[in-house]
C-alpha positions as semicolon CSV with decimal commas, in nm:
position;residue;x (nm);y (nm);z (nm)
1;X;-8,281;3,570;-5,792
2;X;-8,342;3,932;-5,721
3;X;-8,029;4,083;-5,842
4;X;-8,026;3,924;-6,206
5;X;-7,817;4,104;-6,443
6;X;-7,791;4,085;-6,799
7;X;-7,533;4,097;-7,017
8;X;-7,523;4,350;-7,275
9;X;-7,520;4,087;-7,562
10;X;-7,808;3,890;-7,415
11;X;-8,015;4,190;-7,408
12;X;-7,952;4,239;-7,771
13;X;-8,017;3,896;-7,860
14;X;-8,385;3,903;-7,630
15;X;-8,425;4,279;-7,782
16;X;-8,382;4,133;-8,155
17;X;-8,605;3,818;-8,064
18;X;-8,888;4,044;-7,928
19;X;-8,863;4,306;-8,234
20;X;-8,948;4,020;-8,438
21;X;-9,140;3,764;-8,309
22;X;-9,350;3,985;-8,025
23;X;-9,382;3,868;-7,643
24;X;-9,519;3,542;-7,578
25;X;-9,406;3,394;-7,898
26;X;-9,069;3,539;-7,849
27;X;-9,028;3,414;-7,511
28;X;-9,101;3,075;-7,611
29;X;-8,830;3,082;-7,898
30;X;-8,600;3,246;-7,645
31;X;-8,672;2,916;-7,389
32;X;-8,576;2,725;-7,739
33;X;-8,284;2,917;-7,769
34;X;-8,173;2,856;-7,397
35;X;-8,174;3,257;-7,339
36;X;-8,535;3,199;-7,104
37;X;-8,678;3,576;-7,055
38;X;-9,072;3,615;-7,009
39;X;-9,311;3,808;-7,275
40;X;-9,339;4,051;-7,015
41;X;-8,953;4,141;-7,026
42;X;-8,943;4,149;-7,390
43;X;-9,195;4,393;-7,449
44;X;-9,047;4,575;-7,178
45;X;-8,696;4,568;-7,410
46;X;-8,894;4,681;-7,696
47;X;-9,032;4,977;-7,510
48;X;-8,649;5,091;-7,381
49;X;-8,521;5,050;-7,746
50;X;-8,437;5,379;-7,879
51;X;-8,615;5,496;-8,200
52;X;-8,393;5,517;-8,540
53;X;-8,326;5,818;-8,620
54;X;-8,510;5,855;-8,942
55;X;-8,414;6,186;-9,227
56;X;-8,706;6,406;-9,250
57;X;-8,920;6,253;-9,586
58;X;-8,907;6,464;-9,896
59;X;-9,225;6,246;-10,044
60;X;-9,498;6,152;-9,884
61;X;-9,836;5,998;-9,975
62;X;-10,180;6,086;-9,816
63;X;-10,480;5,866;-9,806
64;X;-10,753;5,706;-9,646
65;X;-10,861;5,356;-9,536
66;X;-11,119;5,173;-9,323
67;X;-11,090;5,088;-8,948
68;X;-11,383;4,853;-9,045
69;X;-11,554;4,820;-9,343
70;X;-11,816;5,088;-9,405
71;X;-11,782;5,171;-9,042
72;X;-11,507;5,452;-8,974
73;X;-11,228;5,603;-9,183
74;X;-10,873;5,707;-9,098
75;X;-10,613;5,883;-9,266
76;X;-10,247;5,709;-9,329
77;X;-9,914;5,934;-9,412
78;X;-9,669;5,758;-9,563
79;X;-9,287;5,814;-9,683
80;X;-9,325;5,725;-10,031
81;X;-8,925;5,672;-10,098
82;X;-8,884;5,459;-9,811
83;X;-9,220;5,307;-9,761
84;X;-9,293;5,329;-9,468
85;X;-9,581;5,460;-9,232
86;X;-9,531;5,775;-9,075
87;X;-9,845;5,844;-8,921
88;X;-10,175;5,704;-8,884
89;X;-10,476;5,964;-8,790
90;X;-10,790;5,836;-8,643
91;X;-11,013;6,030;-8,877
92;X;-10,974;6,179;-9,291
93;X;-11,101;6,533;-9,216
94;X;-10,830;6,777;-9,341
95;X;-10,793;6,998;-9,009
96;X;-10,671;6,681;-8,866
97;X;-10,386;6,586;-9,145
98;X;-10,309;7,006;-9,179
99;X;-10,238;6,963;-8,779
């Protein structure tokens, strides 16, 4: 088959299935669902999904946390009204959050 098309509300349906269960475990509840697609092709719809459109935040929260424990620190910015991650920084010096 290779000319498959998809239909625009299949893709949906795999894109929503992916966006919540992941690849392999979404392509096995998509076989369930008789709408077969492999892990492969649902990460691939994830990737092509088009990023919300989010307001710029007016607060947002600053701190630290652990990669491992003891071992190396990062730095997490977060929309405080919406809760939700903005950005995560791989280390908690402050020329890296002020860039």
């Amino acid at each position: 088959m290779p000319k498959v098309r998809r239909t625009v509300r299949l893709s949906e349906a795999q894109r929503r299935i992916a966006l919540s269960a992941g690849g392999e475990a979404g392509a096995r509840l998509a076989a369930c669902l008789a709408m077969p697609v492999s892990g492969d092709t649902l990460l691939r719809l994830i990737r092509a999904a088009p990023l919300p459109v989010m307001p710029t935040p007016r607060v947002i929260g600053i701190d630290d946390w652990s990669w491992r424990r003891g071992q190396r620190h990062g730095t997490i910015i977060a929309d405080l009204e919406r809760n939700r991650p903005i950005d995560l920084l791989p280390d908690r010096h402050a020329e890296t959050v002020a860039a």
